[in-house]
N, C-alpha and C positions, 0 to 999 in steps of 0.2 A: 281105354286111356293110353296115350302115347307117352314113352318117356326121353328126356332131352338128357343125355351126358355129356358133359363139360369136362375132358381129360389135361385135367393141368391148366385152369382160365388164369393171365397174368393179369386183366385190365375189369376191376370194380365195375368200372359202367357198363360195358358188356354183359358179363353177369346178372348185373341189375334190369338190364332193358330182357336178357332171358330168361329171369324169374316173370318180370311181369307178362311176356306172351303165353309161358306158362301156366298162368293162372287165367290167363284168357282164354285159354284152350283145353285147359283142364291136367295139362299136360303133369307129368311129375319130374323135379327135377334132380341128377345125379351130379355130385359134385366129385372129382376124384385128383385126391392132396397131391403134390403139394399145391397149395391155391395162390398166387403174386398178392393176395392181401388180405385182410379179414373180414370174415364174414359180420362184422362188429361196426367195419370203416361206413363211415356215410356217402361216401361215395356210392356204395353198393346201394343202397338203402333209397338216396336221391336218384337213381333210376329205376329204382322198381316203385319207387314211389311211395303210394299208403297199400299197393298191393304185395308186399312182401310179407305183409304179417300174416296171408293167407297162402303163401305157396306151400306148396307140401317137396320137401326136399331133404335129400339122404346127403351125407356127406362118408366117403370111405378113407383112407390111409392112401390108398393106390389102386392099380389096377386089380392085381390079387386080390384084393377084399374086394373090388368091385365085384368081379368073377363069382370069388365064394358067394357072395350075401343075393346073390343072381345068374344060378346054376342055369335056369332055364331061358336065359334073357337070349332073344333073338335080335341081335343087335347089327343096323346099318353100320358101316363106317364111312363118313364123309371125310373126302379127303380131295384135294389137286390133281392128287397120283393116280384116279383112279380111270380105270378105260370104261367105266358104266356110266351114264347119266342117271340122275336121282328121279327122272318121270319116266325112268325105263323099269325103274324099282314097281314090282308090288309090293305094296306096306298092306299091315293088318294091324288091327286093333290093339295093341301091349306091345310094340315094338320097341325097340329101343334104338334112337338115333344117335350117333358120339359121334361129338367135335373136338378137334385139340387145340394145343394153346394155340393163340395168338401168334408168336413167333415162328412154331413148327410143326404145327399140325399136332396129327397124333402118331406116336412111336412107327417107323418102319415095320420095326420088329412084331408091332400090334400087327402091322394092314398083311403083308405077307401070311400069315395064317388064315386069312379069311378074302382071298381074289374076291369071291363070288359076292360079296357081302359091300364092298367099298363101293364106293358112288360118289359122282361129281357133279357140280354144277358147270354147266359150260360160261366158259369166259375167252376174250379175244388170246389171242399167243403172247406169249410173254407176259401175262398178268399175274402175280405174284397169288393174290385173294380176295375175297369177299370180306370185310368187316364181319366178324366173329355171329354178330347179335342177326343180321342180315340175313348169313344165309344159314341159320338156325330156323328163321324165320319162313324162308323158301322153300324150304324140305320138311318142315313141319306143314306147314299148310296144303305143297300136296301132299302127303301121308292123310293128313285131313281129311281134300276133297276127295283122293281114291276108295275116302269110306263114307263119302255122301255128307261130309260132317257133322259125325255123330255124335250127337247130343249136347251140340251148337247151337245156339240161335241163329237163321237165316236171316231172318228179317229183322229190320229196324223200327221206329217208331219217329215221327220228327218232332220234337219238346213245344213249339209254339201252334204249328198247324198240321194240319191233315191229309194225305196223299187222296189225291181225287179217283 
């Protein structure tokens, strides 16, 4: 199982569209306070849809309690800043992926302790980011494919007819 951390999310919908890949994926999600809104608002709730009643998700105080309550968490850190690309990454099976808010990432102070660990999506020069839910989305799936995706459904069915 892959886990998605969310450091400080400001914007409901975001959250909600990353609960529901989350349960598409099996993934578990970290939430770590302060959060820009409640986990109550319908906002959050209208983009995870009817699949929120099944994500499985932690919520901490802060980083500190993230840390304690996941001494052993091997955790990527996604971030702009970083000089690694995220398909340069090997991910393994319980990893743990963190994104920060919306507005600034996650802490400096967080990525400097861990060089080796940060990873980036490439984008053209001068592009600020990726929409939160996106590239959650991007680095979850390959973390996925680099394990064959495990214990995914590959294949599909079509609801009226038949693949020949």
């Amino acid at each position: 199982m892959m886990h998605i951390v969310l450091h400080e999310p400001e914007i409901p919908a975001n959250t909600g569209n990353i609960g529901r890949t989350c349960v598409s994926t099996g993934a578990h999600l970290h939430l770590i306070r302060p959060l820009g809104f409640s986990l109550d608002e319908k906002e959050i709730r209208r983009a995870g849809l009817d699949y929120w009643k099944d994500l499985d998700v932690s919520v901490y105080d802060n980083y500190e309690d993230f840390q304690a309550k996941n001494p052993d968490a091997r955790v990527w850190y996604a971030t702009t800043k970083a000089k690694i690309c995220y398909t340069d990454a090997v991910f393994t099976d319980g990893d743990y992926l963190m994104f920060g808010k919306e507005s600034l990432g996650i802490p400096e102070e967080i990525l400097v302790q861990y060089p080796e660990r940060c990873i980036r999506i490439p984008m053209v020069k001068d592009n600020r980011s990726l929409n939160l839910s996106n590239s959650v989305a991007v680095v979850l799936y390959e973390a996925l494919r680099q394990q064959d995706f495990l214990g995914l459904e590959k294949e599909g069915n079509l609801h009226r007819l038949s693949w020949k």
